[in-house]
Legacy VTK file of the C-alpha trace (Angstrom):
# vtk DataFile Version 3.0
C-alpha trace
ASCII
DATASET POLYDATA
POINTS 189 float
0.000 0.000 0.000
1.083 3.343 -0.771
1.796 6.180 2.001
0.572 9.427 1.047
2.835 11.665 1.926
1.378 14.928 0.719
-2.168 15.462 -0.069
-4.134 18.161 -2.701
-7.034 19.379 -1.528
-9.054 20.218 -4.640
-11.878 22.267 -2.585
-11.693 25.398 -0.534
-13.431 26.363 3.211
-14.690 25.014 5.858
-14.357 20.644 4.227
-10.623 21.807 3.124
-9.806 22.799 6.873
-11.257 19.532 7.877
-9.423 17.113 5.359
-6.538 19.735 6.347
-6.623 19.009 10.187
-7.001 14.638 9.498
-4.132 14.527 7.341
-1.910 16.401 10.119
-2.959 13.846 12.134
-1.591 11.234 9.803
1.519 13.193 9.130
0.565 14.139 6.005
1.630 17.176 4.375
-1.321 19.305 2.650
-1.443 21.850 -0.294
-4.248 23.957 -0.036
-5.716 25.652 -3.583
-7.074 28.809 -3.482
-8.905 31.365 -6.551
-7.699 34.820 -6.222
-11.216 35.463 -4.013
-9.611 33.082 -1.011
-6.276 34.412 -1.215
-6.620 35.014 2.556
-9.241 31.997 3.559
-9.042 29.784 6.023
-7.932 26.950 4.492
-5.090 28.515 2.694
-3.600 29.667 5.740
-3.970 25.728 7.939
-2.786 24.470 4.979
1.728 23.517 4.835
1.482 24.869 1.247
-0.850 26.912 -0.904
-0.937 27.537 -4.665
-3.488 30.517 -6.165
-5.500 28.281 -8.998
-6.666 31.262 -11.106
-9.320 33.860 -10.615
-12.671 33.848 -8.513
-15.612 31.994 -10.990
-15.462 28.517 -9.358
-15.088 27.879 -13.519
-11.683 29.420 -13.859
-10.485 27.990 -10.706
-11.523 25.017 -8.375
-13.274 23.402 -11.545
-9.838 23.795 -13.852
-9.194 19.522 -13.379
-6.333 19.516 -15.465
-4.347 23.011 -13.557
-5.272 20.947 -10.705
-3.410 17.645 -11.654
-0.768 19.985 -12.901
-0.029 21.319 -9.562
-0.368 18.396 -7.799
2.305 16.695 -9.790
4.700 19.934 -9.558
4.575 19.805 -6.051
4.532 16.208 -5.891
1.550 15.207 -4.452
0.987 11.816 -3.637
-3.244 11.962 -4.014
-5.668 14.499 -4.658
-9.265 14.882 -2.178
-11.502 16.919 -3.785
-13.868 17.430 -0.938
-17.500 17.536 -1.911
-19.006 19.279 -4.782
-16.832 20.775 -7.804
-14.560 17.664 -9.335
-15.508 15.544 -6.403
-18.580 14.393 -8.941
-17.071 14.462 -12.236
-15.915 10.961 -13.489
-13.561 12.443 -15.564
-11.581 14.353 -13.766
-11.025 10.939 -11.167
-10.001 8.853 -14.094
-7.469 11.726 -14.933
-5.954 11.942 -11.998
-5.295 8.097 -11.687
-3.996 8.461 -15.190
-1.459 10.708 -13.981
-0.337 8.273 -11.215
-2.084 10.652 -8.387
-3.721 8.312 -5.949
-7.534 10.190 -6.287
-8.801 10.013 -2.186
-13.138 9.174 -3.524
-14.891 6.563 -5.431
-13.461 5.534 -8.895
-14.673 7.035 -11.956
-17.458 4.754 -12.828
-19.161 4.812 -9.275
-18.667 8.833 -9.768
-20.397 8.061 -13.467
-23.262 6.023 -11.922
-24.325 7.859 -9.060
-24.437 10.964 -11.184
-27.660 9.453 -12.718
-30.155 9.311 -10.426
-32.327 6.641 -12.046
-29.526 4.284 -12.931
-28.264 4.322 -8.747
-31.767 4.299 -7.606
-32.125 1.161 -9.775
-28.938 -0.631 -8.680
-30.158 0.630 -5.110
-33.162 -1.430 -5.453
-31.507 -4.563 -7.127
-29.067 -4.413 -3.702
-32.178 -4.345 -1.855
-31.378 -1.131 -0.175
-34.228 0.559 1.311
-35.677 3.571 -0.221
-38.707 6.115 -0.206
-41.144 5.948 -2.624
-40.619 7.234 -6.041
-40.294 6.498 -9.683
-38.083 4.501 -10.898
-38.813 6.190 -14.964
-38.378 9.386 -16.224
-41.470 11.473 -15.949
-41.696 14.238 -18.725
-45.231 15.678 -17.933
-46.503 17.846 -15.086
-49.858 15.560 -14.953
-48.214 12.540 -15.073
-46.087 13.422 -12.031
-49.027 15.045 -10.602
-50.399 11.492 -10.529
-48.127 9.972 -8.970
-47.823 12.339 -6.320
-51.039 11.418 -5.500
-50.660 7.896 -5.334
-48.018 8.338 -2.609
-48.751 10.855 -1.180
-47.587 14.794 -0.206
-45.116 15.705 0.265
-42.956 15.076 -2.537
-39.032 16.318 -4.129
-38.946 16.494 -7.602
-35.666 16.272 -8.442
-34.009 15.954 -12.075
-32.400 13.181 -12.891
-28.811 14.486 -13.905
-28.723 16.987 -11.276
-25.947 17.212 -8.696
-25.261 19.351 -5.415
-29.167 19.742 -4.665
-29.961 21.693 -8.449
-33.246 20.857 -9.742
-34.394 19.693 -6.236
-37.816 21.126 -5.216
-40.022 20.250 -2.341
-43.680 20.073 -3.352
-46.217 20.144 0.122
-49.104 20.481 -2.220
-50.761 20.142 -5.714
-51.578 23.925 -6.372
-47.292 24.133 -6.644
-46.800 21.326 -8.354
-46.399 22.453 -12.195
-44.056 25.456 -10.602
-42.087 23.491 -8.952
-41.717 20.531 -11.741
-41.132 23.215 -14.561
-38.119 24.879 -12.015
-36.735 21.352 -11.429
-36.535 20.593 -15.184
-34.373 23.280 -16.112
-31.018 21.473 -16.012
LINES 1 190
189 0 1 2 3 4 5 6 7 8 9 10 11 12 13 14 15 16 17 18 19 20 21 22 23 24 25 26 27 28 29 30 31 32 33 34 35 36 37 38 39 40 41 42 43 44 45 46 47 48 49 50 51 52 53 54 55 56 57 58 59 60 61 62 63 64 65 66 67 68 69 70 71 72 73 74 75 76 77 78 79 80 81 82 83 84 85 86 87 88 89 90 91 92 93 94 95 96 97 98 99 100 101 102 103 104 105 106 107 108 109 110 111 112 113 114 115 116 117 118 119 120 121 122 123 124 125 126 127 128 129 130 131 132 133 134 135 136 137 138 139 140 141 142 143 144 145 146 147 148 149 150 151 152 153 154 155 156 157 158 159 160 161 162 163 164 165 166 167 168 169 170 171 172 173 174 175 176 177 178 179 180 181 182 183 184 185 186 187 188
């Protein structure tokens, strides 16, 4: 088994202080990333090392996969955490790293790939026999249709679309009169 000497931490605030503080405790060595925004967080200062990742849209910055992997290899990082949210759901950016011979601290790139689709780990759910609350296990593309099965389980209800992550398209329904509302807001992914 590998020993990780010094970690990446592709997230920033309070879950980068956290993984921060554990890997001290392991006697591992952290780098911290920051956007130009965080230049004086939290994280960046607990941190043994910090690198500035590029400027303050989470899109030029903590979301930039390959800077990340780039840094992590200059300063010769033995694994990369990404926290939650940003690259800590995106399949492609785990495969990279392991392609780069970082160790990548999260599920592998196909669990990442299959929990992204809420259907297809609802349905493996199920097959495992893990318990769940009631809800479709289909696509439902109409307001009425959804409206119908609301009522055959009963209020309330979350819509949620089935490709969202990090709670988008989520909507709590306590009632019919919001229903179309609330399914029409959930369906804009």
């Amino acid at each position: 088994m590998t020993r990780i000497q010094r970690l990446l931490i592709a997230n920033r605030g309070e879950i980068a202080v956290r993984i921060t503080r554990s890997a001290r405790k392991r006697g591992i060595e952290t780098l911290a990333i920051y956007s130009d925004a965080d230049r004086n967080a939290m994280h960046v200062e607990v941190a043994d090392y910090a690198v500035n990742i590029g400027p303050a849209p989470s899109r030029d910055s903590y979301l930039q996969g390959s800077r990340i992997i780039e840094q992590a290899l200059e300063h010769q990082c033995d694994a990369i955490h990404p926290g939650y949210g940003f690259l800590s759901e995106d399949p492609a950016f785990a495969k990279a790293v392991k392609e780069n011979g970082i160790i990548f601290i999260g599920p592998n790139e196909s669990s990442i790939a299959l929990m992204g689709d809420k259907l297809a780990a609802k349905k493996l759910a199920r097959k495992l026999d893990i318990p769940m609350v009631p809800g479709s296990d289909e696509p439902i593309g109409h307001p009425d249709e959804a409206i119908s099965f609301a009522q055959e389980i009963g209020y309330p209800v979350m819509l949620k679309a089935a490709g969202g992550g990090g709670g988008k398209g989520m909507r709590i329904v306590y009632q019919e009169k919001n229903f179309v509302s609330a399914f029409e807001r959930s369906s804009l992914l």
